[in-house]
N, C-alpha and C positions, 0 to 999 in steps of 0.2 A: 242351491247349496250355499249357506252361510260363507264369505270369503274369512279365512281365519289367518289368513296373511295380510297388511295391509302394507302390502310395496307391491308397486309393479316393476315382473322384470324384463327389463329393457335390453337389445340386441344389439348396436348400431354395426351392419354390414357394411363393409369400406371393400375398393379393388387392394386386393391382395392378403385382406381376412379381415377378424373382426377386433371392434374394441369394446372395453368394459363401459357401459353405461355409468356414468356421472351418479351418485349416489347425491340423496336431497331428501329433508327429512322436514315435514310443515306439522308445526303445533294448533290445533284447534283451539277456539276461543271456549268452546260447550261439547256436549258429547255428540255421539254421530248423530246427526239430522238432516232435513233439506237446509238449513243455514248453509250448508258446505256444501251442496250437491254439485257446486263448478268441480271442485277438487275432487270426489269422486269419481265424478263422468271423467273426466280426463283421465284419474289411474284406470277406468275400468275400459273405458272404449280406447284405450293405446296411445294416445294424445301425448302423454309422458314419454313413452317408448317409443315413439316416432321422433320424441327431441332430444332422444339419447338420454335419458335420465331414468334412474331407480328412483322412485318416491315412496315414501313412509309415510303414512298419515299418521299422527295422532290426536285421537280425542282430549277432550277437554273435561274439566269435571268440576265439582265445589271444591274441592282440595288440591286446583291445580291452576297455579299463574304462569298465564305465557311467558311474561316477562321473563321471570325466574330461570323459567326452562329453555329462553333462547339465550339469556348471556349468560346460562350454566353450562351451554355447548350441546344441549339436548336437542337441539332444533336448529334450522336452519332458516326457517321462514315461522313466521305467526300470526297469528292472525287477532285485532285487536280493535277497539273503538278509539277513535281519535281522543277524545280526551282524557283517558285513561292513559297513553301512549304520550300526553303531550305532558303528564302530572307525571309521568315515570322519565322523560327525558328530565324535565325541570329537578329532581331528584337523582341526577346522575345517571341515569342508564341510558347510553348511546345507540336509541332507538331512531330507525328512519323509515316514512313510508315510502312504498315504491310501487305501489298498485291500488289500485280503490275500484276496484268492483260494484262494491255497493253507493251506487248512486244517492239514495234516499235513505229517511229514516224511517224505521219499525215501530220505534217506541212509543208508548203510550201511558196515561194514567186512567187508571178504570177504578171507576168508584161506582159501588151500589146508590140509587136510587133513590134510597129510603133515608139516605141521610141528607136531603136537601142540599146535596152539591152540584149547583147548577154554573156554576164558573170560576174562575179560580178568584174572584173575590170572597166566595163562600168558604177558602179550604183553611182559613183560624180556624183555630178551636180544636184540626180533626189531626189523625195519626194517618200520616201514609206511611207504609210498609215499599220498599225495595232492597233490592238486591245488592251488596258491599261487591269488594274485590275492585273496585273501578268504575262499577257501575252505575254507582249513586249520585258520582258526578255531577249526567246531566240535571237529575232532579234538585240537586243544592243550587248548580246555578240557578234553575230557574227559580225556586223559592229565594236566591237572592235576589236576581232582577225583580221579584215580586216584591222586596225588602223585608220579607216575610222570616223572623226567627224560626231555626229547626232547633228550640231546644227544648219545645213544650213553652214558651215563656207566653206570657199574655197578648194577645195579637198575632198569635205565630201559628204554627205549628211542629207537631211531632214527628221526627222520620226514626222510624221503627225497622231496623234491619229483619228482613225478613228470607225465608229459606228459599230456594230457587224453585217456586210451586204457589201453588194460590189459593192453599189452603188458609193461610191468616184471614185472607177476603172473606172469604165462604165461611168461615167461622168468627168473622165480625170482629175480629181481634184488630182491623185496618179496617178502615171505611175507604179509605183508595189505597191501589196497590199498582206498582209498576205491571204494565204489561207488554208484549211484542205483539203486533198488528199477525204476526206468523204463528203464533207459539203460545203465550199465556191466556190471551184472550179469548182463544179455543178451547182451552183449559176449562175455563169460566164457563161458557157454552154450554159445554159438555158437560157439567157435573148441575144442568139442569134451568139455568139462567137462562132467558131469552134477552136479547139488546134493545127490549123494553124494560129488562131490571138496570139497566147499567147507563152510567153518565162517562164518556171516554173523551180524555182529551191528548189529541195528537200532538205529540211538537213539534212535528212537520207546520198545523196550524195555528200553534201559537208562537211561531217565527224564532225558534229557540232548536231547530233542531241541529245537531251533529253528525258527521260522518261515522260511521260504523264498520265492521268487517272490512277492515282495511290490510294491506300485505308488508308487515315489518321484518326489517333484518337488524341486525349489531352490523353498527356504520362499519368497523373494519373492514367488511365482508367488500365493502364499496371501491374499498382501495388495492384490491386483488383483483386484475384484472380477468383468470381465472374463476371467480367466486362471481364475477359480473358475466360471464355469459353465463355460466350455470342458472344464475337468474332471471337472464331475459329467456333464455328459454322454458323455464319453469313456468313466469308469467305469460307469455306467447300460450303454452298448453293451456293454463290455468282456465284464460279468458275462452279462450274456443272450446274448454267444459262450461264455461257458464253460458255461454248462448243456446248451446245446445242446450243444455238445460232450462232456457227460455224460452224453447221451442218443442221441446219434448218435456212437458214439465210432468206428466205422468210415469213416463219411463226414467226419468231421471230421480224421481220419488221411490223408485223401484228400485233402481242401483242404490240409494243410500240405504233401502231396507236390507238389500243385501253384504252390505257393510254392519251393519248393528251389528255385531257379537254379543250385544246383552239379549238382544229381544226386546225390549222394553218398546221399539215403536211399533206401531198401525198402517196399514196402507191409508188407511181413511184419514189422520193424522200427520201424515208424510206425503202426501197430495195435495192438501191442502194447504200444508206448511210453502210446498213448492209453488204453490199456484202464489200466495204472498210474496215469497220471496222474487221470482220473476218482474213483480213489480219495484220491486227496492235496486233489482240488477240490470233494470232496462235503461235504455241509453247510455248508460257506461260503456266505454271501451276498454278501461284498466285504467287509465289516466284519471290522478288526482285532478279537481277542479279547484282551481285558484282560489276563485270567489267564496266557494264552500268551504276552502280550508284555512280562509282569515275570518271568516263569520262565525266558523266553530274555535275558531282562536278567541275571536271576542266574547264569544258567549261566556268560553272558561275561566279568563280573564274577568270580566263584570262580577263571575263569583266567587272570585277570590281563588279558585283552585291554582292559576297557576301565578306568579307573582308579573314573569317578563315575557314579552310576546320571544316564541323561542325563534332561534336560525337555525339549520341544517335538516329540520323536523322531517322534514321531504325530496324528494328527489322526483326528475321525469328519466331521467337519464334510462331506466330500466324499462320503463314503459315505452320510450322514444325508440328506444333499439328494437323493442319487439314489435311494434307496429310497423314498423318499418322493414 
């Protein structure tokens, strides 16, 4: 049965009766998929409800910024790509991470075959198509590190906002199009392409990548000591959703099927997704990595996106407590 609630509710029994579970509400970066299958598994298998918390999930969608929704008070946690988060702090919004889950990057650029793109010295001349909202980020920096104009000019290239799908590719309107190693590039796949039509370049391998689905809060929240265990125990749940989910990537593909309220996903599609994903969330514990998150500084920095290496951007402080 379709869950058409998305909180779990939570009981905590104490001697001498009970108390109300912690209410805690996480904004989705995209709609329900294995992207998120840590936060599923946790409301679904009790993970929440054993750390005294009600959680609320909500999805995400084209017409919906995390940003907006947590320091409108809509959310309590969100979930975000570091450089999107570090372009919204630098712009005033007193964003901090406090968990990084995802170890690795997804992203990629897949271009058809047939346009003789065989490395990024070949992409003048062509139009890549991605996704706005934050997203485009990583691709401007790197066509800046490339020195490469995105304004169409001679020598450069075009970046072509394109709709959160890979129809522009399939219909030749982009000769490369952002894709996710979990998500679009299956997309392609499946409407007929073998990865003998396709040229894909990782930014894992071309040393450009950043941090992704990372766990933000509004700093205030930091300074309530109250609002800080509510988090470390969120994040405690969190992560012990996503191993399990690293471990059970078929069943946990299955829980987030059972979350869709639209229908729109596949088992065949949401297995798969999970099986990618598992790779992006392996060897992480929840802990931000140092090295990784002044390397995705520089990146954003090199491209101009952000102007000053920011402070406060992070914390362990939350991770520190739940690990422990």
């Amino acid at each position: 049965m379709k869950k058409l609630l998305m909180s779990a509710v939570a009981t905590a029994m104490f001697a001498g009766g009970a108390n109300a579970a912690d209410d805690m509400t996480l904004q989705l970066k995209w709609v329900t998929q294995a992207q998120f299958a840590g936060y599923y598994v946790a409301l679904e298998n009790g993970f929440y409800s054993d750390e005294d918390l009600n959680v609320t999930i909500k999805p995400g969608g084209p017409d919906i910024a995390p940003v907006q929704v947590l320091l409108g008070g809509g959310a309590d946690v969100m979930v975000d790509w570091l450089p999107s988060a570090l372009a919204a702090r630098e712009q005033g919004a007193a964003i901090v991470n406090i968990a990084q889950p995802f170890a690795s990057s997804g992203l990629m650029l897949t271009c058809l075959k047939e346009h003789n793109i065989n490395s990024p010295a070949d992409f003048p001349g062509h139009t890549l198509g991605t996704w706005f909202f934050g997203n485009e980020i990583p691709l401007f920096t790197w066509m800046g590190k490339l020195g490469y104009a995105t304004d169409g000019s001679a020598g450069g290239v075009t970046i072509q906002k394109i709709n959160f799908n890979v129809d522009p590719l399939l219909q030749k309107q982009v000769e490369c199009a952002t894709t996710m190693t979990y998500n679009e590039y299956w997309q392609v796949i499946d409407a007929g392409l073998t990865a003998d039509d396709l040229v894909v370049f990782k930014y894992e391998d071309e040393g450009i990548s950043t941090l992704e689905d990372g766990l933000y809060v509004d700093e205030a929240k930091l300074g309530d000591a109250g609002e800080v265990d509510k988090l470390v125990r969120f994040v405690r749940a969190s992560m012990k959703g996503w191993k399990w989910a690293e471990e059970n990537p078929d069943a946990a593909a299955d829980i987030v099927l059972e979350f869709d309220e639209t229908g729109a996903q596949t088992e065949k599609h949401q297995r798969r997704m999970m099986g990618e994903i598992a790779k992006l969330t392996a060897g992480s514990n929840g802990a931000l990595d140092e090295a990784a998150y002044e390397r995705t500084v520089g990146i954003v920095m090199d491209g101009g996106v952000i102007k000053a290496a920011p402070t406060g951007a992070w914390t362990h402080a939350i991770t520190d407590a739940a690990l422990n």
